[in-house]
C-alpha positions in Angstrom: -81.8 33.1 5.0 -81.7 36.9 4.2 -79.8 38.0 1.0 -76.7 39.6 1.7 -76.4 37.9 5.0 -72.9 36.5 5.5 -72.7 33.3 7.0 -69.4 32.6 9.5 -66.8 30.2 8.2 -67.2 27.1 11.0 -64.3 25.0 12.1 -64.9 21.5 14.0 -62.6 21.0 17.1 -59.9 19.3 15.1 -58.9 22.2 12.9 -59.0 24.3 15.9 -57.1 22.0 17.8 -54.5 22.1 14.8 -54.3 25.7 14.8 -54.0 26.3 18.7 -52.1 23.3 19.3 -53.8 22.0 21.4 -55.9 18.6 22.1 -59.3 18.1 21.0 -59.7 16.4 24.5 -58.3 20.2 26.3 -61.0 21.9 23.6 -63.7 19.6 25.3 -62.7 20.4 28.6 -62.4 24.2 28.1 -66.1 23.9 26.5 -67.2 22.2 30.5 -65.5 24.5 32.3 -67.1 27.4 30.0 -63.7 28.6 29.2 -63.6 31.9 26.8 -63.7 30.3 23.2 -67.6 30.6 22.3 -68.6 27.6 20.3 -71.7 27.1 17.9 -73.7 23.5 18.6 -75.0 22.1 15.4 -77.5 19.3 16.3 -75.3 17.2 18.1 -71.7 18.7 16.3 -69.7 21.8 18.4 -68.8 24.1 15.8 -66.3 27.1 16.1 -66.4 30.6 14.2 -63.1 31.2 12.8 -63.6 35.0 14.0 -64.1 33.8 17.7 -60.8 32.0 17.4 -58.7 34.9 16.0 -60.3 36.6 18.9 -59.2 34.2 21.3 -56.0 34.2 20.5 -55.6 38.0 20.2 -56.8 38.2 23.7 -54.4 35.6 24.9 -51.5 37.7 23.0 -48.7 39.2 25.4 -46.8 42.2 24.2 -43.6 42.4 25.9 -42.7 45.8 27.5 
């Protein structure tokens, strides 16, 4: 790995279940219908970037008019 590279903090699909409140079964089917949170596969594990998430849920934010 390069110095100074910074290395994303990874979530497994229960803490991002937790934190969207939802299932880690509707996690599973969003990743097989190719639904917009990008995941990371290690080996066999799925693996989420904390950034992606934020970014997920900034893009599903509504602001009322």
């Amino acid at each position: 790995m390069r110095s100074g590279m910074e290395v994303p903090e990874l979530m497994t699909a229960t803490q991002v279940a937790r934190i969207l409140g939802v299932s880690t079964e509707t996690l599973r089917k969003w990743r097989a219908k190719r639904r917009c949170l990008p995941y990371v596969r290690v080996g066999r594990h799925i693996r989420y970037r904390a950034a992606d998430v934020a970014a997920f849920v900034e893009r599903g934010t509504v602001m009322p008019a």
